[in-house]
Phi, psi and omega in degrees: 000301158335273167321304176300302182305328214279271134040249212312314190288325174316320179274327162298334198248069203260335195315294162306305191324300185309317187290354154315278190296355153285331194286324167353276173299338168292308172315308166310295204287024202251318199291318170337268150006226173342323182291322158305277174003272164345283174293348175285328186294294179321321168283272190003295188283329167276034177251344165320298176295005192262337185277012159251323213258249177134184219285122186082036159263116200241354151195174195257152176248121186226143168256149146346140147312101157331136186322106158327144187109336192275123193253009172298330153302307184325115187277143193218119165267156179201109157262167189274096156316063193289197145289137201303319194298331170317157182225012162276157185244159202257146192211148201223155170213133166242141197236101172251136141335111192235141159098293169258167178291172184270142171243151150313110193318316172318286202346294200270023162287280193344315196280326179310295215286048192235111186293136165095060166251119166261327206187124142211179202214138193259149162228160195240135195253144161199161199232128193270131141230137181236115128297076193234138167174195209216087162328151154227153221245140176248172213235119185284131189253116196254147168253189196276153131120187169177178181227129188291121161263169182118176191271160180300142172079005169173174174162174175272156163246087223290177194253120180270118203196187179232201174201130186238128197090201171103183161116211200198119229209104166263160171210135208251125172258115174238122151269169173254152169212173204221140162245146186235146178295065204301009172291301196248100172280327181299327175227163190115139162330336204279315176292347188279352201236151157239120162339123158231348175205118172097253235182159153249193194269184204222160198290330184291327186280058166278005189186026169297164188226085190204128194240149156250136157238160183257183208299303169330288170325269188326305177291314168309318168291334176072042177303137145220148175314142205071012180277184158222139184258084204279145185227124187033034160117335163258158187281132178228158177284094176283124205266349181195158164271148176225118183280102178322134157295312161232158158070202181266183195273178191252341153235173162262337155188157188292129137228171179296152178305306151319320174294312177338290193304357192247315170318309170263023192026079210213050200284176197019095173196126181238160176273296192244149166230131209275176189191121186255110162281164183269012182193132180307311189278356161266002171338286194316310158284350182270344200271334198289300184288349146260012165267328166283307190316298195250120170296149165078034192240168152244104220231090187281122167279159188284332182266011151270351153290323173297356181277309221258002178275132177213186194085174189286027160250324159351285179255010148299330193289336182289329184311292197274025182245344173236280206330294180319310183293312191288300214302346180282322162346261188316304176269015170275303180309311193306308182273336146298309189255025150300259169010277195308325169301280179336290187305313171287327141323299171330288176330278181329335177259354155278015196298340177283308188304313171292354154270357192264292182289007139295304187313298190286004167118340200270109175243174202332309186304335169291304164305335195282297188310322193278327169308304196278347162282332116008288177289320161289325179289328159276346180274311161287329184297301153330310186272349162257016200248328201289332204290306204294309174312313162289332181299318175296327191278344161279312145359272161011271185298338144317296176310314161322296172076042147359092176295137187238101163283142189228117162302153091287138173071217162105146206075042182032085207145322191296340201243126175232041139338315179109245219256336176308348167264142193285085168277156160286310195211144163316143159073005194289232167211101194326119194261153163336150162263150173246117156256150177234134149231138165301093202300123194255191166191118207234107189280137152283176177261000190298320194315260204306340144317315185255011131324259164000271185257023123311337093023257175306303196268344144333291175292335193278330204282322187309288204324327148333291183302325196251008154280316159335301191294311203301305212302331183272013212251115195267190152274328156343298201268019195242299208281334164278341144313324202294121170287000000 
């Protein structure tokens, strides 16, 4: 009986059922929406943070930057003024530490041995500048006349003329290069790229004369596997190209760690040091402790880097976590005690039917269940309308892909990332990154669960107002409608 009454009233009154259950459904799908959203900002940024961090890094170990003034790092070339007619050209490289002090290759046993530590690993940033280029000798032009030298009563006459051409045509190249621990390939910048061509290093190659470079680098350089790359006087082979997954790559090229520590004459001396925890939820803590253990560290996380993101993924982000969130609030409310009005106004124009069915034996408790079954049944018919809608509007923001830019760091400082960051010149002060990533908008299945019960509670809250209403409703007042 139940069912068939409910059935029946529903298909006279669809018109009201529909306008309920839009608003219903606006509220859902607006929450869809913004939840997508939301989680599409969240993949974003961590795809920021992998282009620093790379992929199962979940924070860094770094010391402070030397004091402005230290003048140990300042790079000094010095060539030969050879003779011009020569046509070899001349080259200089200086291999500086770039960005941090140096730790003791022990730090990262230490950092290891750290309870709720699963795994670390140490790498060396480092900024290669080459001075190549060729004197020319300049060419004396003799003139007419000349001036006597020498002492009264005699002397030679010199020849009067200038010197012309000459001079020195440098050409200055800087790159970045990493040296990485080819032991533990799971972590470390390096994980952030997929190998596209040739290979990555092998476990065996620690002290290998062996380079990755990346595809950027390479296509400028005009790079391939089997090409070679000179660094301070050594040769190195290249064995694979590497592609950033996102954003930029974190060197122009790869090497084993040792060699790095031999180039910049930095033996056991590491820069970053990556870190994996054995729990997600204990970052904060493993972050604590290694910070009381080791004095004179810095100990960066993936959410102080995520403090440092700015640009138009920022502040969408921000949009769609304050703005995004009360407007769903807020037309959510708008749409339950619409829904509910609307539903107790229905009730109010039955006053005859529900008092006629008191009158036939049908008591409160029955009519209020049938208004609020009533009522839920428009309230899901809303939450598969709201499912749907959002689901196209997120679709939508897919399809689009909306570009987004995200800043990292800037102010000097801001990033303790390892090689991802950008000097200008030795010794500078670290500058913004600019990354553009593509805005997704991803529905869970988390989404769509609380779509439903919203929903659901969306019919209970009208279904309340017009059980209510129902509920004050006599036989009485049925028999004074009758005409």
């Amino acid at each position: 009986m139940f069912f068939t009454y409910l059935r029946r009233e529903l298909r006279r009154r669809r018109k009201a059922a529909l306008v309920v259950a839009s608003g219903l459904a606006l509220g859902i799908a607006l929450v869809i929406v913004v939840s997508s959203v939301s989680s599409g900002m969240g993949r974003a940024q961590d795809k920021v943070l992998e282009s620093l961090y790379g992929l199962g890094t979940d924070m860094t170990v770094t010391k402070a930057a030397a004091a402005e003034g230290d003048q140990a790092q300042r790079p000094r070339f010095e060539f030969d003024a050879r003779d011009s007619d020569s046509e070899e050209e001349q080259s200089s490289d200086r291999v500086l530490v770039q960005g941090f002090q140096t730790l003791a290759s022990s730090t990262v046993d230490k950092v290891g041995a750290q309870s709720g530590v699963a795994d670390a690993v140490g790498g060396l940033s480092l900024q290669v500048i080459k001075v190549s280029g060729q004197f020319k000798r300049g060419e004396f032009q003799q003139g007419g006349g000349g001036q006597e030298q020498g002492g009264p009563g005699g002397g030679t006459q010199a020849p009067e003329g200038r010197v012309e051409g000459g001079g020195a045509e440098f050409d200055v190249n800087n790159y970045s290069v990493y040296g990485t621990d080819v032991t533990e390939p799971a972590l470390g910048p390096l994980t952030s790229s997929t190998i596209t061509s040739g290979r990555t290093f092998t476990s065996s190659e620690t002290n290998a004369e062996v380079v990755v470079a990346d595809a950027s680098y390479a296509k400028e350089k005009k790079l391939k596997v089997g090409s070679t790359v000179t660094v301070k006087g050594t040769k190195f082979e290249v064995i694979g190209i590497a592609t950033p997954e996102s954003g930029d790559a974190a060197a122009n090229l790869y090497i084993p760690l040792k060699q790095a520590q031999t180039l910049a004459d930095a033996k056991n001396k590491v820069t970053t040091i990556y870190v994996k925890a054995t729990d997600s939820q204990r970052i904060d803590a493993v972050k604590s402790e290694i910070q009381r253990n080791i004095s004179g560290t810095t100990v960066t996380t993936s959410a102080d880097l995520a403090d440092t993101v700015s640009g138009s993924l920022s502040t969408a982000s921000d949009l769609a976590s304050s703005v995004g969130k009360w407007l769903s609030i807020a037309v959510l409310v708008a749409a339950f005690l619409v829904a509910g009005l609307l539903t107790s106004a229905a009730v109010s124009r039955r006053v005859r039917e529900f008092g006629t069915l008191k009158a036939l034996g049908w008591k409160s408790g029955r009519v209020t269940r049938q208004v609020v079954g009533e009522a839920v049944v428009n309230g899901l018919v809303g939450g598969v309308l709201g499912i749907a809608v959002g689901l196209a509007g997120a679709y939508a923001v897919t399809a689009i892909s909306p570009t987004l830019e995200a800043q990292l760091g800037g102010g000097g400082g801001g990033l303790a990332g390892g090689p991802g960051v950008v000097m200008r010149g030795p010794g500078a002060e670290q500058t913004s990154t600019a990354l553009e990533v593509a805005l997704t908008a991803p529905v869970s299945a988390t989404t769509i669960a609380l779509a439903v019960g919203l929903a659901v509670t969306g019919g209970l809250i009208a279904g309340a107002f017009g059980g209510w209403r129902a509920s004050r409703l006599r036989p009485a007042d049925a028999l004074r409608r009758v005409e």
